[in-house]
C-alpha positions in Angstrom: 0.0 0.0 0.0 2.6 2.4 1.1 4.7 1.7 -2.4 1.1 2.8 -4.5 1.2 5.5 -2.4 4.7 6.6 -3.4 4.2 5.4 -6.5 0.9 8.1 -7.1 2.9 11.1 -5.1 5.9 10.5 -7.7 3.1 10.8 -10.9 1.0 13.2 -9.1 4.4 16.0 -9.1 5.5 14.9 -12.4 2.4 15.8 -13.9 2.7 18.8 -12.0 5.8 20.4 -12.9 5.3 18.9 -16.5 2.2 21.4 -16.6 4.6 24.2 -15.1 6.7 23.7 -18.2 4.2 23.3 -20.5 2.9 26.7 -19.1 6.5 28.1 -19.0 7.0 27.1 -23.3 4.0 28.4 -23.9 4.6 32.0 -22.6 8.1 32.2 -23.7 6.2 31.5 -27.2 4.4 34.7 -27.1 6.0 37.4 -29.1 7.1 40.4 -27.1 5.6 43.7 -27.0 6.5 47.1 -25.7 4.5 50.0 -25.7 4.9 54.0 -26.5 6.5 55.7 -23.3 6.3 59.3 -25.2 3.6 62.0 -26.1 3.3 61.2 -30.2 5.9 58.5 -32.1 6.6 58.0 -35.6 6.5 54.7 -37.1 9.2 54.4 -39.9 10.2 52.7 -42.9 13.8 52.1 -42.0 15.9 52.2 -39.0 16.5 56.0 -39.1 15.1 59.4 -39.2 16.0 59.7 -42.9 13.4 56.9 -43.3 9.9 58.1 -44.5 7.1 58.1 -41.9 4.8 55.0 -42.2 2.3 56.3 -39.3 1.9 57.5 -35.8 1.1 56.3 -32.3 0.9 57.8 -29.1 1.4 57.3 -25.6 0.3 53.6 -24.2 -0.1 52.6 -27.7 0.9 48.7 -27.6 3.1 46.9 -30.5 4.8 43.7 -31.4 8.4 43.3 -31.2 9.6 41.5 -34.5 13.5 42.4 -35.0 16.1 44.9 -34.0 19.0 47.3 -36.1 22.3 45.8 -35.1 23.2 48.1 -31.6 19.5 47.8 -30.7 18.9 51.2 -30.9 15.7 50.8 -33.5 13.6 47.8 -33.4 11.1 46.3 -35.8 7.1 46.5 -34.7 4.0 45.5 -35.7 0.8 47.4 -34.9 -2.6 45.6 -34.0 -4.1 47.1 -37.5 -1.1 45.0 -39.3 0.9 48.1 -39.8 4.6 47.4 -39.6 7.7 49.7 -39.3 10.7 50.8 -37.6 10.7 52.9 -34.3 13.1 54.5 -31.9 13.8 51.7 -28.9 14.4 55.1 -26.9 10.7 55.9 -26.7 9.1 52.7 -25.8 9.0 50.6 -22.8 9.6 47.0 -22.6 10.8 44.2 -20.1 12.1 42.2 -22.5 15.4 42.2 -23.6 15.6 44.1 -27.0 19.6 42.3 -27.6 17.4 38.9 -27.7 15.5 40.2 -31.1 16.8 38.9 -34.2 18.9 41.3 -36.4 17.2 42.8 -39.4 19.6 43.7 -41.9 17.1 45.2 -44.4 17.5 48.6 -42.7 20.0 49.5 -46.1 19.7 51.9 -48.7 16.4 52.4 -50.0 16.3 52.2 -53.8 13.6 55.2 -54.5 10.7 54.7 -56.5 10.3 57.8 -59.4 7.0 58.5 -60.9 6.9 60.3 -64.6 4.2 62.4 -65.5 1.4 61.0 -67.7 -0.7 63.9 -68.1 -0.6 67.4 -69.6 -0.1 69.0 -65.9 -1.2 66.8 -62.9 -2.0 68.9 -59.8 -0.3 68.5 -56.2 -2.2 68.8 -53.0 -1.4 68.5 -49.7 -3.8 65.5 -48.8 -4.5 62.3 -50.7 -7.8 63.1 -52.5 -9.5 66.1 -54.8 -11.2 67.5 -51.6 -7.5 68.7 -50.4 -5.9 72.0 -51.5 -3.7 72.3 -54.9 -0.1 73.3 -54.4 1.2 73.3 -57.6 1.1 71.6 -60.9 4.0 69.1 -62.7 4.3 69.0 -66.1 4.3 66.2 -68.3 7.7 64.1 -68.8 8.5 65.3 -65.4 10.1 62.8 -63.1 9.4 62.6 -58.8 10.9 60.7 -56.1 7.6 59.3 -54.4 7.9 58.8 -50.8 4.8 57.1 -49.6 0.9 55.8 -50.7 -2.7 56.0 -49.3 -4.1 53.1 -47.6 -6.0 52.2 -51.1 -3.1 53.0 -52.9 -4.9 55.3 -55.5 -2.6 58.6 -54.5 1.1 58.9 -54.1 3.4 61.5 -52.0 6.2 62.7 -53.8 9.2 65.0 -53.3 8.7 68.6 -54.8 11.7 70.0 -56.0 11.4 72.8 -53.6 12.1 69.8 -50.6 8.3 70.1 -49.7 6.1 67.3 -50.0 2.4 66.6 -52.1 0.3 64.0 -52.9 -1.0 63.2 -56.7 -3.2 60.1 -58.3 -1.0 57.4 -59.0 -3.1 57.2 -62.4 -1.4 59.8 -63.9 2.1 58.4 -63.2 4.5 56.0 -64.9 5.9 53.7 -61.8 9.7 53.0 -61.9 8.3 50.1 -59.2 5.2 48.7 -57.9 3.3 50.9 -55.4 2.9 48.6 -53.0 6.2 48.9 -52.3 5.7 52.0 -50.7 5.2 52.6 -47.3 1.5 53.4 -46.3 1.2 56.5 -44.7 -1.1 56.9 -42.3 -1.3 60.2 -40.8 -2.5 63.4 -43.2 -3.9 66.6 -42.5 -7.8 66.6 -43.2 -9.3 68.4 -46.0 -10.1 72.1 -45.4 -13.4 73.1 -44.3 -14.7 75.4 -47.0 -16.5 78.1 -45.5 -19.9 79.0 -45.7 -20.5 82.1 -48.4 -21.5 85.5 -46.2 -25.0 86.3 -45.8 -25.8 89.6 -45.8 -28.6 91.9 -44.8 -30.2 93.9 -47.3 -31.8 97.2 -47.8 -34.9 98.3 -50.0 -33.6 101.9 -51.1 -36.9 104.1 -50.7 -37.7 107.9 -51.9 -34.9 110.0 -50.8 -33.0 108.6 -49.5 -29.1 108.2 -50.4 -25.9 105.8 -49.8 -24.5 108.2 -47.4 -27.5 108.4 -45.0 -28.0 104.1 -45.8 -24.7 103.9 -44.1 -24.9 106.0 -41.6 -28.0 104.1 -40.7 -26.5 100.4 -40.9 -23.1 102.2 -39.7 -20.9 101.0 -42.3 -19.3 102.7 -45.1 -20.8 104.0 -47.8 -18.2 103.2 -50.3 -18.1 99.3 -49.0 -22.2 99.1 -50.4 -21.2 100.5 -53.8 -18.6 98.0 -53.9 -20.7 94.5 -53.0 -23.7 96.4 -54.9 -21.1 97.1 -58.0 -22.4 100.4 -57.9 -19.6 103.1 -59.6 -21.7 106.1 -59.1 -22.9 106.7 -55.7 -25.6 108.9 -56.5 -27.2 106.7 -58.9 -29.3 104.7 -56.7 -33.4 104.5 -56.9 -36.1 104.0 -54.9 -37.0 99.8 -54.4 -33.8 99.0 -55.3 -32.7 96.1 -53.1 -28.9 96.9 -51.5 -27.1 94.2 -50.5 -25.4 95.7 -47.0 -22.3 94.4 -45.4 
């Protein structure tokens, strides 16, 4: 009796510490992830600053840890959205060792993509769509280092000659490379509001009365009504004509 008893304690802690391990393989299987220990952080293409900017996270943000430069001091991430890149180890926080990554060597020169213009003169705005303001325009012939694409890869941003940047429909470019080779980015400045047109009040001109004493009574200046009303000489106004007043 006493040996079955011996015999059940051995299994009992060898089932035991084989769970432990079992538990202990599958955490170390887990990838490791760090997350943003800084206000804002740019997600790159490359191991550098001189690496176009793929997107943005902010504080808290969580990421992947895929791969590391050689002297750790950028590491390879991947975002939750599948968005992959190349940040700053300096600006995150992790408890896992970063020298324990592999070592990505495809942080080399990056051989640029050029796009050649298609059209007659293709526009450049400062957002990825027609709703965004226009620049400039490139001519046809012309040739642009692009630097990254939208999400749906319909508009490219390129390098203006001036070192500013713009964004252009990729359907009016001839592609030294495939698009999708480009990084997406993911952070642009929304499309400008248009205003609302200015309402104004208006004025039904009655007998006798005259643009000087119409302004004094809506206290603008008489020479600001003749302009909106396109009216070149001020006395030639008549009674129940309608005055648009600013």
């Amino acid at each position: 009796m006493k040996r079955l008893y011996r015999i059940l304690s051995i299994a009992l802690v060898v089932a035991v510490l084989g769970g432990s391990f079992g538990l202990a393989a599958t955490a170390s299987a887990q990838a490791p992830t760090a997350t943003v220990n800084t206000g804002a952080l740019n997600i790159r293409s490359g191991p550098g600053i001189g690496y176009g900017v793929v997107f943005s996270v902010y504080r808290g943000v969580a990421m992947t840890l895929l791969a590391r430069n050689a002297d750790a001091s950028w590491v390879r991430i991947s975002l939750d959205n599948g968005i992959q890149g190349w940040v700053n180890s300096g600006y995150i926080a992790t408890s896992y060792p970063l020298y324990n990554l592999p070592v990505d060597g495809s942080g080399g020169p990056v051989t640029a993509i050029m796009g050649t213009v298609t059209s007659w003169a293709l526009n450049v705005r400062t957002g990825p769509g027609i709703g965004y303001a226009r620049i400039t325009a490139i001519a046809n012939g012309t040739s642009w280092t692009l630097l990254a694409r939208s999400a749906d890869s319909a508009w490219v941003k390129l390098l203006l000659s001036n070192g500013g940047t713009g964004w252009v429909n990729v359907n009016y470019l001839r592609l030294s490379g495939p698009v999708s080779s480009l990084p997406v980015e993911g952070v642009v400045v929304p499309p400008p509001v248009t205003p609302p047109p200015p309402t104004y009040r208006t004025h039904v001109v009655q007998a006798g009365e005259n643009l000087f004493r119409i302004a004094l009574r809506y206290g603008v200046s008489m020479w600001d009504i003749a302009s909106l009303n396109n009216i070149h000489n001020l006395r030639l106004i008549y009674a129940g004509q309608v005055l648009l007043i600013p």
